[in-house]
C-alpha positions as CSV (number, residue, x, y, z in Angstrom):
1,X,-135.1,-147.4,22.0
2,X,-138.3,-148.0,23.6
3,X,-137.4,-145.6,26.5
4,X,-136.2,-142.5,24.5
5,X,-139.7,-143.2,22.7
6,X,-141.1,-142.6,25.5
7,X,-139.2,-139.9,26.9
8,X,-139.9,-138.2,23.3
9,X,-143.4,-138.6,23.3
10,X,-144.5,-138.5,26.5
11,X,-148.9,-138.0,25.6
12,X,-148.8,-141.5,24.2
13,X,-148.5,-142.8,27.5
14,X,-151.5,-142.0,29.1
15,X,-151.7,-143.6,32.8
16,X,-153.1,-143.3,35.9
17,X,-150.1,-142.1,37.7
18,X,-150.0,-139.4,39.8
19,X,-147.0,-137.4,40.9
20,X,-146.7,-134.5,43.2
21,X,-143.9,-131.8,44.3
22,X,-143.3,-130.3,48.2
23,X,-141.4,-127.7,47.8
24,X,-140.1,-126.5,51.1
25,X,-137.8,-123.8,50.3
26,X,-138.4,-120.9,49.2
27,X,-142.0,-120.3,49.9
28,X,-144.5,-119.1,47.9
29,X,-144.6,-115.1,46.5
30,X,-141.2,-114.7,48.9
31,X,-138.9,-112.0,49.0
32,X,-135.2,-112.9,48.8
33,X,-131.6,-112.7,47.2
34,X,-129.6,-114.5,45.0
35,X,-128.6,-117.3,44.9
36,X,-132.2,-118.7,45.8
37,X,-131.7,-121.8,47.7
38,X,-134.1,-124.1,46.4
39,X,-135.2,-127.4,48.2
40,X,-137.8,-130.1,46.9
41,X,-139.3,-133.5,47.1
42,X,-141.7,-135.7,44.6
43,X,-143.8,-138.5,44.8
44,X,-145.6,-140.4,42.2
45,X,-148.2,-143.1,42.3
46,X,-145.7,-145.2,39.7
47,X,-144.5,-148.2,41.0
48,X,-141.1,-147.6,39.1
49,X,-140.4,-144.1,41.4
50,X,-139.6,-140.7,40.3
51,X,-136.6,-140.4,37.7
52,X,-135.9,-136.9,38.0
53,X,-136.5,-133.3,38.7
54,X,-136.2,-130.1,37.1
55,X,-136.4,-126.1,37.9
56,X,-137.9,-124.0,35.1
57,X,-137.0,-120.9,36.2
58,X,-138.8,-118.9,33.8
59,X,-141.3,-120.9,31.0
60,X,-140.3,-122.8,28.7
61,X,-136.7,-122.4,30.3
62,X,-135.3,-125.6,32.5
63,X,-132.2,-124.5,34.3
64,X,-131.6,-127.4,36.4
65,X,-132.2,-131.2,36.5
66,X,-131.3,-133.6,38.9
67,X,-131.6,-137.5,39.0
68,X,-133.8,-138.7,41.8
69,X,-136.7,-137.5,43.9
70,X,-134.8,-134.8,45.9
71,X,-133.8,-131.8,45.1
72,X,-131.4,-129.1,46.7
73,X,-129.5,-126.3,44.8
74,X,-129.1,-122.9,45.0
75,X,-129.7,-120.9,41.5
76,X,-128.1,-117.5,40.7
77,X,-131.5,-115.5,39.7
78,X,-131.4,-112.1,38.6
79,X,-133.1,-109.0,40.6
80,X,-136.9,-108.8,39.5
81,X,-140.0,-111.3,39.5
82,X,-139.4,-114.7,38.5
83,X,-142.7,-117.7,38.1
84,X,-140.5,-120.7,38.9
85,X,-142.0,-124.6,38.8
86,X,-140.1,-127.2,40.2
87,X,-141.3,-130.3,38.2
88,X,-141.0,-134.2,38.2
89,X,-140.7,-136.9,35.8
90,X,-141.8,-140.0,37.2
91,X,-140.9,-143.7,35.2
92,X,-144.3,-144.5,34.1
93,X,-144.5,-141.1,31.7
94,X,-146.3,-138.7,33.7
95,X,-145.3,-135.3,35.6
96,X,-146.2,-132.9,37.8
97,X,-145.0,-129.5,39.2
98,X,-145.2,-127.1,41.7
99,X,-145.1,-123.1,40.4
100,X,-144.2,-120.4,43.0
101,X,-143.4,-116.5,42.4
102,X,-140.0,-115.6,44.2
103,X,-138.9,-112.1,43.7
104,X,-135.2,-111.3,43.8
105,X,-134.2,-107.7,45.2
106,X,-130.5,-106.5,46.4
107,X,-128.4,-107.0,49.8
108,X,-125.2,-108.5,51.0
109,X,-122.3,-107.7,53.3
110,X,-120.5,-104.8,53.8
111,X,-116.9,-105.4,55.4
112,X,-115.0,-102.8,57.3
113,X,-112.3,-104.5,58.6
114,X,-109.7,-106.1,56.9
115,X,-109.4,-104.5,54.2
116,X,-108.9,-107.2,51.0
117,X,-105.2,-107.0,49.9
118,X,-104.0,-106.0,52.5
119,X,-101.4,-107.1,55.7
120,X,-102.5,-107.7,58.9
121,X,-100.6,-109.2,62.3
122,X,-102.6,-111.9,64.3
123,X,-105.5,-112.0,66.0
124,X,-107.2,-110.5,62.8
125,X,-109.8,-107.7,63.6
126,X,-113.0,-108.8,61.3
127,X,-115.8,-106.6,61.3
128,X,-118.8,-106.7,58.9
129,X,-122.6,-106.3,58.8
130,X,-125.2,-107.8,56.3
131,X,-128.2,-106.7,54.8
132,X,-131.2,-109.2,53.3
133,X,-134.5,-108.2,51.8
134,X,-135.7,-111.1,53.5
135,X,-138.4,-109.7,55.6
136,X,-137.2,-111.8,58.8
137,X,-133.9,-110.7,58.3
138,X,-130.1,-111.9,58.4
139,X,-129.6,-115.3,60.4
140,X,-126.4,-116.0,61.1
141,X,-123.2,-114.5,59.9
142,X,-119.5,-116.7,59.5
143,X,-116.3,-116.6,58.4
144,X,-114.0,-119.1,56.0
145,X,-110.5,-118.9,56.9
146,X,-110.2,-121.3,53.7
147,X,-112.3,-123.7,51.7
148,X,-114.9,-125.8,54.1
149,X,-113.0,-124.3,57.0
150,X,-115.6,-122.0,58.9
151,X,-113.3,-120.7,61.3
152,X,-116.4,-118.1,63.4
153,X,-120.3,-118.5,63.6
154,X,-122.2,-115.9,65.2
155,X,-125.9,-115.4,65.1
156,X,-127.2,-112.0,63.7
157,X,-126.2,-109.8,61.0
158,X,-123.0,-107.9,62.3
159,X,-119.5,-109.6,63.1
160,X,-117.2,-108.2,65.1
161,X,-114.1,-110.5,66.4
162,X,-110.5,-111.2,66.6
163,X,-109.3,-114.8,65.4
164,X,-105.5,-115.9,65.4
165,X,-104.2,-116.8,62.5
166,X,-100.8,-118.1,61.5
167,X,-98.5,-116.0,58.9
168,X,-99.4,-116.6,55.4
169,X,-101.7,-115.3,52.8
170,X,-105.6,-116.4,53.2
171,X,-108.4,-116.3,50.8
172,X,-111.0,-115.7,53.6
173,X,-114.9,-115.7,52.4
174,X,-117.7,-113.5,54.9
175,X,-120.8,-115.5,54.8
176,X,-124.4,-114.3,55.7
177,X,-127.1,-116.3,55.8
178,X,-131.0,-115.1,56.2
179,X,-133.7,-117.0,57.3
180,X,-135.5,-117.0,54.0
181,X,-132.9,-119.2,52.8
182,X,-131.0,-117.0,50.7
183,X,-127.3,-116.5,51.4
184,X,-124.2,-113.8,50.6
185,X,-120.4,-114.0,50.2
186,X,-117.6,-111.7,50.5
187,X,-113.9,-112.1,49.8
188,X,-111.1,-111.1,51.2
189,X,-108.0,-111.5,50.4
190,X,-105.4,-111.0,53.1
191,X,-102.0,-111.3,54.4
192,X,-101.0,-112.2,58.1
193,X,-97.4,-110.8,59.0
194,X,-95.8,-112.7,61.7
195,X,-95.9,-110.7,65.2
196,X,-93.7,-112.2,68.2
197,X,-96.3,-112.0,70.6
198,X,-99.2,-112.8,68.9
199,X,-100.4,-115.2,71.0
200,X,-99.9,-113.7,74.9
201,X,-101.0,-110.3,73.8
202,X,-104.7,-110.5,72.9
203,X,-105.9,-111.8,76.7
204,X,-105.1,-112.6,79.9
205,X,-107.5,-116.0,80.0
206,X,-105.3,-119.1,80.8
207,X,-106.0,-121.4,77.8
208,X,-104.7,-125.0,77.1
209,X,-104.9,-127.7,74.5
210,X,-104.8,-131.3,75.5
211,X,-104.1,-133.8,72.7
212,X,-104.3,-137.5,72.8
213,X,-103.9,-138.6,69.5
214,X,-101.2,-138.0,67.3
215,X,-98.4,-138.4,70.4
216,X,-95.4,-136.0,69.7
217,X,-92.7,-137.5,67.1
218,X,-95.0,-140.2,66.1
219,X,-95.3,-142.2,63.0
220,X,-98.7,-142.3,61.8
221,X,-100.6,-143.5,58.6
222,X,-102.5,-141.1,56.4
223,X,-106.0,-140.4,57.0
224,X,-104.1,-139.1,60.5
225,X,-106.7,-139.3,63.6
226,X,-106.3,-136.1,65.8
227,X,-108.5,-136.0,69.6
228,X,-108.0,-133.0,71.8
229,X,-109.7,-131.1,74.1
230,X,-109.2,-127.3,75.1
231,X,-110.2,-125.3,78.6
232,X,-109.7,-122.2,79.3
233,X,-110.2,-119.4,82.3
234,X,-112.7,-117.5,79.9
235,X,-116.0,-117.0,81.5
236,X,-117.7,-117.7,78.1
237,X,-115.8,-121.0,77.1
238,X,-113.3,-122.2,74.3
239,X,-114.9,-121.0,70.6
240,X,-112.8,-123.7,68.7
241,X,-110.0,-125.8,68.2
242,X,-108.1,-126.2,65.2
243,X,-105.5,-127.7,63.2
244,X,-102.7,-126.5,61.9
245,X,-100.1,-128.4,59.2
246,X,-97.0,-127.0,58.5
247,X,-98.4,-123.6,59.1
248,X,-101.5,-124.1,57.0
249,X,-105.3,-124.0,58.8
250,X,-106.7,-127.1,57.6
251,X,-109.7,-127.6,60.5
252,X,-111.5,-126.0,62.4
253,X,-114.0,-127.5,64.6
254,X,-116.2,-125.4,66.8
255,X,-116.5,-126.1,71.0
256,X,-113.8,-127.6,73.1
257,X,-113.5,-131.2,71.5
258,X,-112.0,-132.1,68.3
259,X,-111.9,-135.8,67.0
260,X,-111.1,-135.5,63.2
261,X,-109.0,-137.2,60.4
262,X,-106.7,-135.3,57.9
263,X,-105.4,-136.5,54.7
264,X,-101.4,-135.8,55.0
265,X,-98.7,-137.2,52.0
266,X,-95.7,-139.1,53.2
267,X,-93.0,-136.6,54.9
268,X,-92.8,-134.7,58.1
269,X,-95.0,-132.6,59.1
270,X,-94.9,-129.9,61.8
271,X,-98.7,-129.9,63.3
272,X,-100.2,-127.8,65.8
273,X,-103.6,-128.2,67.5
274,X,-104.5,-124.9,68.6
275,X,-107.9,-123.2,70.4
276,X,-109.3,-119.9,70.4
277,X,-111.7,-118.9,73.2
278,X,-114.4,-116.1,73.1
279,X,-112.5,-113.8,75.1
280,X,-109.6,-113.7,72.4
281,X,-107.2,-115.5,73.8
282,X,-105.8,-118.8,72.5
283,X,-103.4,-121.6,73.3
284,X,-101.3,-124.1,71.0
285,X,-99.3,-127.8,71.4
286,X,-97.3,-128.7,68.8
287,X,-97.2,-132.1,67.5
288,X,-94.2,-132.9,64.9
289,X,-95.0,-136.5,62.9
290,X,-94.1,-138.6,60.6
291,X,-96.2,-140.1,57.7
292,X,-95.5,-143.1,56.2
293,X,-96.4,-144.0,52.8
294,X,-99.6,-146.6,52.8
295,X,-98.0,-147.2,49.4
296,X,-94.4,-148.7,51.1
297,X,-95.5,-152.6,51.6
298,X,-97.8,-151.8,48.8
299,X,-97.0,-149.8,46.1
300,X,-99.7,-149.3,43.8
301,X,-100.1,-150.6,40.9
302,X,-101.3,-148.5,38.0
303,X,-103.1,-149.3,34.1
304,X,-101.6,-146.6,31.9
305,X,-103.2,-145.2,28.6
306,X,-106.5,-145.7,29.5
307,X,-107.7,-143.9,26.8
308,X,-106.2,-146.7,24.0
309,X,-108.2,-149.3,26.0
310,X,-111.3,-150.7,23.4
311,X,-113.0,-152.0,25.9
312,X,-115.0,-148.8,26.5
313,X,-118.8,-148.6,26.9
314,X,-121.0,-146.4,26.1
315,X,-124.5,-144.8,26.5
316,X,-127.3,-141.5,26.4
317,X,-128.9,-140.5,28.9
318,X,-131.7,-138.8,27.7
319,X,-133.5,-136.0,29.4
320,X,-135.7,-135.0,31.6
321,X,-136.0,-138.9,33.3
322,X,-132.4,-139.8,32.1
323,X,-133.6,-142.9,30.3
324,X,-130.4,-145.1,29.8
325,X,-130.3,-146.3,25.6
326,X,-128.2,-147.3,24.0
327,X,-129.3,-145.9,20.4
328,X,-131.9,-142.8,20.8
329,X,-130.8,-140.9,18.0
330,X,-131.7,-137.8,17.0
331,X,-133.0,-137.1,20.8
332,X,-129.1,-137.6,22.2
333,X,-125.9,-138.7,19.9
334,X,-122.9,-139.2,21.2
335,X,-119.4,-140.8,19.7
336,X,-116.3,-142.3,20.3
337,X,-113.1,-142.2,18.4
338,X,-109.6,-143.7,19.5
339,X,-106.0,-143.2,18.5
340,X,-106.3,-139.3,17.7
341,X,-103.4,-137.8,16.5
342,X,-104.5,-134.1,17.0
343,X,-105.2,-132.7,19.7
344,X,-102.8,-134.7,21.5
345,X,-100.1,-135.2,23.6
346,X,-99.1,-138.7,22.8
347,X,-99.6,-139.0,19.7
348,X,-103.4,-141.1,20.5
349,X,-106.1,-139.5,22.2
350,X,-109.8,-140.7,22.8
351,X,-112.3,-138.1,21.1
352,X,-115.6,-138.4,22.9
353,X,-118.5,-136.5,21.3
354,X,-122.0,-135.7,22.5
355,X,-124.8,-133.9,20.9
356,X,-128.6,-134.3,20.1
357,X,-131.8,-132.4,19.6
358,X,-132.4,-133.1,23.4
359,X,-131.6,-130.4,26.3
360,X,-129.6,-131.5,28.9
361,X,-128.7,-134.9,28.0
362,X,-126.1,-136.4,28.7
363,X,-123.4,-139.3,27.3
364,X,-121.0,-141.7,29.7
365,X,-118.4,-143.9,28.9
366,X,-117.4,-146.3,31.3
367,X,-114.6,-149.2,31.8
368,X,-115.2,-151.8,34.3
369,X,-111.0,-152.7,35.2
370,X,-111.5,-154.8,38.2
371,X,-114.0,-158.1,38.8
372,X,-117.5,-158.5,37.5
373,X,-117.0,-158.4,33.5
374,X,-112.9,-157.2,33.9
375,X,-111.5,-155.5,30.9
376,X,-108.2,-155.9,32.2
377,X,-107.9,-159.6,32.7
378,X,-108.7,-159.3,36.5
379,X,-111.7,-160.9,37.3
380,X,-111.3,-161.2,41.1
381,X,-113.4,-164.8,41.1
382,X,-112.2,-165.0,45.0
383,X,-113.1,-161.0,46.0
384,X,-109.6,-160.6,47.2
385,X,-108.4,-158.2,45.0
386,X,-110.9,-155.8,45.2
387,X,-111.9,-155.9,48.8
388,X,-108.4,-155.0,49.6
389,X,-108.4,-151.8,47.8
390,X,-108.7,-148.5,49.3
391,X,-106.9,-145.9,47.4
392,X,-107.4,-144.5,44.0
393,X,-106.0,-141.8,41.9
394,X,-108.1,-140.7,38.7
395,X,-105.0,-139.0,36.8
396,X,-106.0,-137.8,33.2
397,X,-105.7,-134.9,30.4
398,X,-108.5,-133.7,28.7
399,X,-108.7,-131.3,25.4
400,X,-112.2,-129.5,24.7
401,X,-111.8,-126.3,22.1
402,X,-114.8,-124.3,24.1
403,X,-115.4,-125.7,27.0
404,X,-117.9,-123.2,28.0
405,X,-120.6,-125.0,25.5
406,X,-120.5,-128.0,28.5
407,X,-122.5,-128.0,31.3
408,X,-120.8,-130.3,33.1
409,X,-117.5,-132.7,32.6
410,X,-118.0,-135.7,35.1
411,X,-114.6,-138.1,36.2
412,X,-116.2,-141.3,38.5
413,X,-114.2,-143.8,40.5
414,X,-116.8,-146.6,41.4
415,X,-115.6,-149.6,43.9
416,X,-118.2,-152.7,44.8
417,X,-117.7,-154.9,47.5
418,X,-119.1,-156.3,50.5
419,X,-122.5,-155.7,49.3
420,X,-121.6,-151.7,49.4
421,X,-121.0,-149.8,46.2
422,X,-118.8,-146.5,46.7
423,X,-119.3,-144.3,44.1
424,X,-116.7,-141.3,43.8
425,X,-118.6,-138.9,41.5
426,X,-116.5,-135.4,40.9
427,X,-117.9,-133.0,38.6
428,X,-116.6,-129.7,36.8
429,X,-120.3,-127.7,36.6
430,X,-118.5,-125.5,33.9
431,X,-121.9,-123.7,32.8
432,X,-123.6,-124.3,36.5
433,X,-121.4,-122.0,38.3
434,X,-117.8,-123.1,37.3
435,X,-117.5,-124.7,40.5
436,X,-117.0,-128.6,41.6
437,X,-119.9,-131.0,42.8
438,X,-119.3,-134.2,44.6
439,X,-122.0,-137.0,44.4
440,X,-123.9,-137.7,47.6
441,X,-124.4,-141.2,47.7
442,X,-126.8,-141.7,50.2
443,X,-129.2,-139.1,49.0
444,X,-128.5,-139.4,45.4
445,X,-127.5,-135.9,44.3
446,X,-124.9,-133.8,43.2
447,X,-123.3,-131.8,46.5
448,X,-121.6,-128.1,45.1
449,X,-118.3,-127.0,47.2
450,X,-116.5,-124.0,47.4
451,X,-113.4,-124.8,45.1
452,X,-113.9,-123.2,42.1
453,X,-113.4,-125.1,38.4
454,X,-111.8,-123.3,35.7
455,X,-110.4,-125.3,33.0
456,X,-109.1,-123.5,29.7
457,X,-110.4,-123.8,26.5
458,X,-108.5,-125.0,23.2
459,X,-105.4,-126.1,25.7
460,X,-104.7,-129.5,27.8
461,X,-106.0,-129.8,31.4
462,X,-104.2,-131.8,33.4
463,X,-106.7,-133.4,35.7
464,X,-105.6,-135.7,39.5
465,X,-108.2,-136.9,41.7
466,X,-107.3,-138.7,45.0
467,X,-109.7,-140.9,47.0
468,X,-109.8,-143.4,49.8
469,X,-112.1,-146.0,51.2
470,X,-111.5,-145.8,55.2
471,X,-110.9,-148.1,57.2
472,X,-114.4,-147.9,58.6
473,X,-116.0,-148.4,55.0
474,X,-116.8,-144.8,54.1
475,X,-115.9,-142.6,51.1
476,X,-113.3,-140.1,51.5
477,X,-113.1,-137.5,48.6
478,X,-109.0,-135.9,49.4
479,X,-107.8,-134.0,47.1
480,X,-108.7,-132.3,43.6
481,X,-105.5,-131.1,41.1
482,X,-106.3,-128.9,38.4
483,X,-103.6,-127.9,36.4
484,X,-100.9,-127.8,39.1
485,X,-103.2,-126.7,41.6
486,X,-104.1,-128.9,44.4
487,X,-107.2,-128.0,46.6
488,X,-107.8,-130.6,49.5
489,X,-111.1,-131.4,50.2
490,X,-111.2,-133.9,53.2
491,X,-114.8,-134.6,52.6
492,X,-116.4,-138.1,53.9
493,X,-119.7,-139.4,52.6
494,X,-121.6,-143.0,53.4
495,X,-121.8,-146.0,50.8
496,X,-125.0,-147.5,49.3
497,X,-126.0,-151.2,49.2
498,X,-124.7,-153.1,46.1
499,X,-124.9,-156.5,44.6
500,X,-121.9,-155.7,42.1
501,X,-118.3,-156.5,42.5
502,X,-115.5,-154.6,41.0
503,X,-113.8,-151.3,40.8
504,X,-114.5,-148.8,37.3
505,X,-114.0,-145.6,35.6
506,X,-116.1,-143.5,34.6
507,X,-116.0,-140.2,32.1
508,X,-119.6,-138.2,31.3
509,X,-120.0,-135.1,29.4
510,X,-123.6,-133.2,29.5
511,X,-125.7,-131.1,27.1
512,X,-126.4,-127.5,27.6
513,X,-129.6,-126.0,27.0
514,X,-129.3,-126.4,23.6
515,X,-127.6,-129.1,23.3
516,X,-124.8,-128.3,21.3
517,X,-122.6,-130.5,20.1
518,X,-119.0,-130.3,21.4
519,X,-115.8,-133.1,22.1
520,X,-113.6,-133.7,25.1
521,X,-110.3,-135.2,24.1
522,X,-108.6,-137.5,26.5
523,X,-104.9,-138.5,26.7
524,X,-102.4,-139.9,29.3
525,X,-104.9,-141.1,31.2
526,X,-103.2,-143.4,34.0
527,X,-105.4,-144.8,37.0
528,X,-103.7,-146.3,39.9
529,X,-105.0,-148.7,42.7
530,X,-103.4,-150.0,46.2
């Protein structure tokens, strides 16, 4: 109780600590367009730290807080005049902000060629220009072949070039970027028809791809570990070398070296590594494997109906600092109700309920399976078990009637050992931009990428995330499945020092601005471990 007093009634605590914010980006009484990218730090005299920060982006109105004393976001604002503070609440009961005026006018990109929807034979012709009211202008412009696969970078604020592409249908996203920080996107939707000489028609420059790593008709072990180099006659150089899987694009690396790891499923696989100079010619070697199963002298083993388990914990998290309690009530109230017969779709669903008086608090429930304090009967007394561990797969259903009164729905895999802690965080930001956020450990913050999050309201999601720890101890966040649709993310991140052993779950649901009350339902919810 005694910290939701005093997040509650923060004059009583009047100290001598003194905070202060740097923001860095955007400057003061700048001009730019939405989203404004928005990047801060804070600093307070209290020996406890900073808890958290927050963006007011009017008065009176917070629109984003983050735990920590960093910031980094980028925050859909709408065209006109806007007095944003960035502020920090430090653990001792003091704040500070920083205000700044940003005003928000038009621009974006205009794309002549291809046309969205329509069918195109390789190398694709992409032209486009961009326009900023940033008074330095458009940086840089790019283009996504598919999510986190930037494919062309070219500085400026027209883009004219050919890339190959294999047949298939690609959700490709323009990208401008101007040097007040402010970024635009354009999709385009297209279809590549096969053409028999694709490749030998674009250029006469002599390319080729060397590739060390996988060898030809190997049998290789999932994350896979491509090397290859390209060269090529062009007098300006190879642009990139990329990856192809069973005539997918799944990495593109720009220059002539590529040293990478791809997640691949057990099965064959035809691969090809191929490069792309800046005279338009290209060159590919293909590399048929094999995959074997990580899960064949181990397979798995997996606790089931997770959401009948009793040995669930709970607690707020009040905002703006997040102060952990375990009873704040009527600042942030949350519930927790097993063996629901309705919604579900066993028969026994978990009903987890937040609500309060509080904006933007949150509620987390969490089950510690594995070692320190096991609710499963595996205490791990030797760290064997746990230190052994490297692959995860959150699989669950979830049941909310409106799920557009969340702000965000949160699914954790945390893993302790060695002194490291390795903490998955995945996050649906439903009212945030319906898009999902990764946690950052290392700098403590919530990271947005480009897959977007959609689940339905009044109706069962079906929910699978896949992780790995590699074999060189770092976090590897694979793939995401949302309702039969699986987006592969391939995204590594570094672990954080820990004194805690063990391996949990995790499953958060946050207040809006108003804190409205609303329920997530949970059912089949299976976790599995090798």
């Amino acid at each position: 109780m005694k910290n939701c007093v005093f997040a509650l009634i923060p004059f009583v605590l009047v100290c001598s600590a003194l905070g202060a914010v740097s923001v860095t980006s955007p400057s003061d009484m700048s001009v730019l367009q939405s989203p404004v990218h928005i990047v801060a730090t804070a600093s307070s005299s209290c020996t406890k730290g900073v808890t958290s920060m927050g963006i007011y982006t009017s008065p009176g109105v917070l629109s984003y807080v983050v735990k920590g004393s960093k910031l980094d976001t980028n925050l859909e604002l709408g065209v006109g005049t806007h007095q944003v503070e960035v502020k920090e609440w430090d653990e001792c009961g003091s704040s500070s902000g920083s205000p700044l005026t940003v005003t928000v006018t038009g621009g974006g990109i205009q794309a002549r060629s291809p046309l969205g929807g329509s069918t195109v034979s390789s190398p694709v012709h992409f032209v486009a220009s961009a326009s900023t009211s940033c008074p330095k202008g458009v940086a840089a412009m790019g283009i996504y072949t598919s999510p986190f696969k930037r494919a062309y970078l070219t500085p400026g604020s027209t883009l004219d070039t050919k890339l190959a592409m294999d047949p298939g249908t690609y959700h490709t996203v323009i990208q401008s970027w101007d040097t007040c920080g402010g970024s635009s996107t354009k999709p385009v939707t297209i279809t590549v028809e096969a053409s028999a000489n694709a490749d030998t028609s674009t250029s006469s420059t002599q390319s080729a791809v060397n590739v060390a790593l996988p060898a030809p008709g190997s049998t290789a072990s999932s994350p896979v570990h491509f090397v290859a180099n390209a060269n090529s006659s062009c007098s300006k150089g190879v642009a990139a070398i990329g990856i192809y899987v069973n005539n997918g694009l799944v990495a593109t690396i720009p220059g002539a070296k590529l040293d990478t790891s791809i997640s691949l499923g057990t099965g064959n696989y035809g691969t090809v590594v191929q490069s792309w100079d800046n005279c338009g010619g290209t060159a590919k070697t293909a590399i048929p494997l094999t995959v074997k199963s990580t899960e064949a002298s181990n397979p798995g083993k997996t606790f089931y109906n997770l959401q009948n388990d009793k040995n669930w914990s709970s607690f707020g998290e009040l905002a703006p600092n997040y102060d952990i309690c375990s009873d704040c009530s009527p600042a942030v109230t949350w519930g927790t109700k097993h063996g629901v017969s309705s919604p579900s779709l066993s028969g026994s669903s978990m009903q987890a309920t937040v609500g309060g008086q509080t904006p933007y608090s949150d509620a987390l429930w969490f089950n510690q399976l594995i070692g320190d304090f096991s609710s499963q009967g595996l205490p791990d007394a030797s760290k064997t078990l746990v230190a052994g561990l490297h692959h995860f797969i959150y699989d669950v259903y979830f049941f909310t009637s409106n799920v557009e009164i969340a702000q965000s729905i949160e699914f954790d895999i945390n893993q302790f050992t060695g002194g490291r802690g390795y903490i998955f965080g995945t996050e649906c930001r439903i009212v945030a931009g319906h898009v999902w956020a990764v946690w950052d450990n290392p700098n403590n913050r919530w990271v947005n990428t480009p897959i977007a999050c959609h689940p339905k309201s009044n109706d069962w999601n079906h929910l699978v995330l896949e992780v790995d720890r590699t074999s060189d101890n770092k976090l590897l966040y694979k793939t995401i499945t949302l309702n039969g649709n699986t987006q592969t993310l391939n995204l590594y991140n570094n672990s954080t020092p820990s004194s805690w052993h063990g391996v949990t779950v995790n499953f958060q649901i946050d207040g809006n601005y108003k804190q409205q009350q609303y329920s997530v339902y949970l059912d089949k919810f299976n976790f599995t471990y090798y």
